[in-house]
N, C-alpha and C positions, 0 to 999 in steps of 0.2 A: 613094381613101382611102389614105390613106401609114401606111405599118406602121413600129413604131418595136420598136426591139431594146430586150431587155431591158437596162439599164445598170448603174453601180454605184450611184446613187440607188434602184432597183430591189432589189438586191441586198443593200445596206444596211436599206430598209424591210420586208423579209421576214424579215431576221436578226434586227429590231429585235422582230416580231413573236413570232416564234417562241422567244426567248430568257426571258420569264416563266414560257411553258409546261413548258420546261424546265427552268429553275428550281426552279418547284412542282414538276414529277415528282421532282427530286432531293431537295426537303425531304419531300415525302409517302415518298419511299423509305428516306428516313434515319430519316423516323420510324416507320415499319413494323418494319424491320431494327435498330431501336436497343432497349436492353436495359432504358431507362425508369431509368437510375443512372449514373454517376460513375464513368468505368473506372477500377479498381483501380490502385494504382501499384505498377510491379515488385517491388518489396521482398516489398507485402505481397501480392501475386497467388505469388510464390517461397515464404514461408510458407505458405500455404493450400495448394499443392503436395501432398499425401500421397506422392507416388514411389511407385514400384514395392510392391507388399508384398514382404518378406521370404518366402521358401520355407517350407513348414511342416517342423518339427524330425522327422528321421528317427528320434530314436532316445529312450527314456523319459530320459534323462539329459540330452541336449542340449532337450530340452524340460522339463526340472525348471531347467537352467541359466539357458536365457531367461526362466521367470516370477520367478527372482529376482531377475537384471537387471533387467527390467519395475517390480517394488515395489520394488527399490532406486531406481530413476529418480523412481516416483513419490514416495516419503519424502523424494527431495532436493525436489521442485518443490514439495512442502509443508512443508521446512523454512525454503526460499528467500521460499515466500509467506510465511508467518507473519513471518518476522525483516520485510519487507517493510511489514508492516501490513496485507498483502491481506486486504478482510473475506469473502471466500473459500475464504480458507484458514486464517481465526483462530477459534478456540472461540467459543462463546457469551458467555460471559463477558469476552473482549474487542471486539467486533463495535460497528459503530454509530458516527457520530460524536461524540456526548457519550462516550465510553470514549475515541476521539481527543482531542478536543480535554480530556481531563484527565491522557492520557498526556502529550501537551506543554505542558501547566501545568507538570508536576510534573518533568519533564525539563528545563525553564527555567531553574530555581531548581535554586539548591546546598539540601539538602535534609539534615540533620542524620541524620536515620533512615540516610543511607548512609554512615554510619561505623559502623554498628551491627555488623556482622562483624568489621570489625579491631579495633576495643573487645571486643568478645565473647571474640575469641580474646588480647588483651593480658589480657583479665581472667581466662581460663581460667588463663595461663601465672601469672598470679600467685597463684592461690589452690594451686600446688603448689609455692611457692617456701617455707621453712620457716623464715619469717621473722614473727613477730606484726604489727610494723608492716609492711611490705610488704602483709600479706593484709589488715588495717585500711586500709590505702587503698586498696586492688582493691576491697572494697564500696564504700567512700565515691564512688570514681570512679564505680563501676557506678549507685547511687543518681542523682549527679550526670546520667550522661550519658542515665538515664532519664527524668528531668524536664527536660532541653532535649530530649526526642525528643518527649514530652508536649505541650511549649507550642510547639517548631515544630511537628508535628499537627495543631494546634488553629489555630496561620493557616493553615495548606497548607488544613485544610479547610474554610475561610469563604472564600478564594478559590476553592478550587473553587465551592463552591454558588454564589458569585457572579458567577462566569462562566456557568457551566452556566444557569442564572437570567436570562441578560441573552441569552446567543444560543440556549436552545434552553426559551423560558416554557413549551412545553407539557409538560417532564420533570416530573413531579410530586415523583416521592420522589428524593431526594439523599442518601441515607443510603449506599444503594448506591456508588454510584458514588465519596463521598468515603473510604468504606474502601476502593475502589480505588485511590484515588490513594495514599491513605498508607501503603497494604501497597506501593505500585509505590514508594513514596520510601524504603523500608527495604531495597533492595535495590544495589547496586553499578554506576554509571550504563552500565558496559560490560558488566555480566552481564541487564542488562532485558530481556525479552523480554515484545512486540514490541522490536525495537531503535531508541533513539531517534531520533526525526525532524528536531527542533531544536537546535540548539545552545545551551550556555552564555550565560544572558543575553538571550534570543530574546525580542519582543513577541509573546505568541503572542494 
């Protein structure tokens, strides 16, 4: 009987062998040891971070000092959301997207009602000017610019209901919401708050 050495045929088909088993033990290991989610990317694994705590305040002062820093920080992260639109950090009264989408209706459009401050105060200045005609046309104007505040109103608020109507049918009352838009359109486009999202002219 002639004995044959093992060869690299030999060596080869044992390698060939054993390399599934292998395999499998690697993926059952990976999936045992794996965390069943989507490893975080550095950025936001770096935010999630909390570091070190701070030492607690030695002394009644340096600890009255820290809780005002603390509600100062907080009051900024809630002035920040609201200007933002975050419905997190906005009252009830602004929340929800029909409040959105009437906020950028009415931020779309050049809106008549936001001249109403600098008319208000051109017509204060005139009713102490001590002149008959002068203060006769400070009413006249005042009347005037009351009724184009009136009849643009009165479209601002059929588009809204007609938007509000087309993308959100199951809002039932619209009454609300168009006296929101039209108190938001009497205001000054850089004093609005929330702060506008669209710009002049926008499809919104």
């Amino acid at each position: 009987m002639k004995l044959r050495l093992p060869g690299r045929r030999d060596r080869v088909t044992t390698a060939t062998q054993t390399a599934p088993d292998t395999a499998a033990d690697g993926v059952q290991l990976v999936k045992s040891s794996g965390k069943g989610r989507p490893t975080p990317k550095r950025t936001e694994a770096q935010g999630r971070r909390p570091g070190p705590p701070p030492p607690p305040p030695t002394t009644r002062k340096e600890a009255y000092a820290r809780a005002r820093q603390q509600q100062a920080q907080r009051r900024a992260d809630t002035r920040a959301g609201m200007a933002r639109g975050d419905d997190s950090y906005l009252p009830a009264r602004d929340r929800g997207p029909v409040r959105r989408l009437v906020r950028d209706l009415v931020d779309a459009r050049r809106n008549a009602g936001s001249w109403f401050l600098p008319v208000a105060a051109l017509v204060l200045v005139g009713y102490f000017i001590p002149s008959p005609a002068v203060q006769n046309y400070t009413v006249l104007l005042w009347f005037l610019f009351f009724l184009v505040i009136i009849v643009d109103s009165v479209f601002l608020g059929r588009r809204i209901k007609r938007a509000v109507a087309e993308r959100f049918p199951d809002q039932k009352a619209t009454k609300g919401v168009v006296w929101y838009g039209v108190s938001r359109a009497t205001m000054i486009r850089r004093w609005r708050f929330p702060k506008p999202e669209v710009a002049l002219g926008a499809d919104v």
